[in-house]
LOKOLPA-668601 format. One line per 10 residues: for each residue z, y, x of N, C-alpha, C. Coordinates in steps of 0.2 Angstrom, whole numbers. Last residue first. Example, Ala and Ser with C-alpha at 12.3 -4.5 7.8 and 13.67 -1.06 7.14 Angstrom:
35:-11:64:36:-5:68:39:0:64 | 39:-28:66:39:-22:62:39:-16:66
This chain:
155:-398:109:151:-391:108:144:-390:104 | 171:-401:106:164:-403:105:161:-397:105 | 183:-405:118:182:-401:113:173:-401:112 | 193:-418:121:187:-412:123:186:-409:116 | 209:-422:119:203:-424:117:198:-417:120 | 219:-425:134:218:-420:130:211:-422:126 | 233:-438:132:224:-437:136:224:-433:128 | 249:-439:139:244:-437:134:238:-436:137 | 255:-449:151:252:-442:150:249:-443:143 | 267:-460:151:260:-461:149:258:-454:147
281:-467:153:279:-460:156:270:-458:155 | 283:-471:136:284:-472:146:283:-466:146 | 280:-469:120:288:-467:123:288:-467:132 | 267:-462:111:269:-468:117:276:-465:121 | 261:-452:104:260:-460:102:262:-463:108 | 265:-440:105:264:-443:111:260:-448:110 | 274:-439:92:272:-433:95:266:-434:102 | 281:-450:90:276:-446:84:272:-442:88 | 287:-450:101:282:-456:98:278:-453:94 | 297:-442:102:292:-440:107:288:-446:105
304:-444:90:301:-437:87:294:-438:94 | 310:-455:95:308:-454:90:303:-450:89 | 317:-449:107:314:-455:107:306:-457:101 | 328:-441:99:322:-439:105:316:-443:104 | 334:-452:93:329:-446:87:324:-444:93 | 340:-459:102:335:-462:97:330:-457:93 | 350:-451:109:344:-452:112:338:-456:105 | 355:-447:97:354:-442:99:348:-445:104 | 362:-462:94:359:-458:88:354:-452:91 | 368:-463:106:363:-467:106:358:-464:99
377:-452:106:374:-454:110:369:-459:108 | 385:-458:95:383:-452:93:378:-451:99 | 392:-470:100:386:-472:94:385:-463:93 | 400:-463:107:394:-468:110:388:-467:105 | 410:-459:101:406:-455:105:400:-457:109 | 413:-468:93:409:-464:88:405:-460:93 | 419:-477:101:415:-478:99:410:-474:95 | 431:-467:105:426:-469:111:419:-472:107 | 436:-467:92:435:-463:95:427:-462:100 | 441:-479:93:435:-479:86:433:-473:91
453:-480:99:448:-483:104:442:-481:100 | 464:-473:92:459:-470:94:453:-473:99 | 471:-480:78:468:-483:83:462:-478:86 | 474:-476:64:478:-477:72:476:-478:76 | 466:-478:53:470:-481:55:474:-482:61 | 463:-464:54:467:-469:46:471:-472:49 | 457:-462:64:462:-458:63:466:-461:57 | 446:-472:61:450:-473:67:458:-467:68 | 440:-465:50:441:-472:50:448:-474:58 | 435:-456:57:440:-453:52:442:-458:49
424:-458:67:430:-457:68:438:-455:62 | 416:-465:59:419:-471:64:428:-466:66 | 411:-452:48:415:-461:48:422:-465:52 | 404:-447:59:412:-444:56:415:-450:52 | 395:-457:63:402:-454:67:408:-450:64 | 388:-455:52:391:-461:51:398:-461:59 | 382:-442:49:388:-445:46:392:-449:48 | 375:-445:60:380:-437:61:383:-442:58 | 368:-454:54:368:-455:61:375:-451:61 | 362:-446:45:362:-450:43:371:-455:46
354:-436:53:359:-434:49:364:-440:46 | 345:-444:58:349:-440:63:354:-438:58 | 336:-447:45:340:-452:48:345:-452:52 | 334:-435:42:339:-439:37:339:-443:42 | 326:-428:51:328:-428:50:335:-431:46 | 315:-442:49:316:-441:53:324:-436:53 | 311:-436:36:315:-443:35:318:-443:43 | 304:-426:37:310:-425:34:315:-433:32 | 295:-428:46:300:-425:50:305:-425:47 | 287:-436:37:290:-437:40:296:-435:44
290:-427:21:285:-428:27:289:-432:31 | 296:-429:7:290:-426:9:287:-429:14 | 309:-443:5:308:-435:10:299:-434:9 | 317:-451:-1:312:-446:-6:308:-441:-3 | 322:-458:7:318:-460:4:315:-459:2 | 331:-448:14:329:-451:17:320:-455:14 | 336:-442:3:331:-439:5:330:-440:10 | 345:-455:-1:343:-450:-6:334:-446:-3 | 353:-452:11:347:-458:9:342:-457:4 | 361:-441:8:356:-440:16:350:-448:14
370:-445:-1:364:-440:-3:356:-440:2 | 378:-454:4:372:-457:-1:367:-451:-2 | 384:-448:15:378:-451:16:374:-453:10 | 391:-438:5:385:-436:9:381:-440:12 | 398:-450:0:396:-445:-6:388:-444:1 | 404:-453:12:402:-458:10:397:-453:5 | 413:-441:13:407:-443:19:402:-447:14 | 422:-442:5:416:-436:3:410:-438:10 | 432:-454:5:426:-454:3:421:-447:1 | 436:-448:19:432:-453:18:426:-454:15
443:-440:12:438:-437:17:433:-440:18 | 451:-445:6:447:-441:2:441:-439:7 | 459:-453:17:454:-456:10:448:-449:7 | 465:-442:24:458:-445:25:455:-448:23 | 474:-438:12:468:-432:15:463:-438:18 | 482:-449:13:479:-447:7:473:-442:9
């Protein structure tokens, strides 16, 4: 019964985190809803896998928590670089 409800208050806070996913001001705040998004959705996998008995979800959530964590890096060094390889930033000159 406890994990039903827990369920559904996940479910509750990811409609929020989409909420301000859509609604967000600036980038960085859709950026962060996404990683939140991500958060939630391991508490999911795992309290999905504790319902139902099966802690292999576990392994999975700790995956998909990992790939949520390298995506946002990935993410934020695009905005911040325009390019994810190993391609230095060119400093623009300064005009005199």
């Amino acid at each position: 019964m406890m994990f039903a409800v827990a369920i559904i208050a996940v479910f509750i806070a990811m409609a929020l985190v989409l909420v301000r996913l859509f609604g967000g001001p600036t980038l960085y705040d859709r950026v962060l809803a996404v990683n939140s998004f991500g958060t939630h959705t391991v508490l999911l996998i795992g309290l999905i896998g504790f319902l139902t008995e099966r802690p292999d979800f576990l392994d999975i959530a700790l995956l998909y928590a990992l790939i949520n964590f390298v995506g946002t890096i990935a993410i934020l060094k695009f905005f911040r670089y325009r390019a994810i390889g190993d391609k230095l930033p060119v400093k623009e000159e300064a005009e005199t």
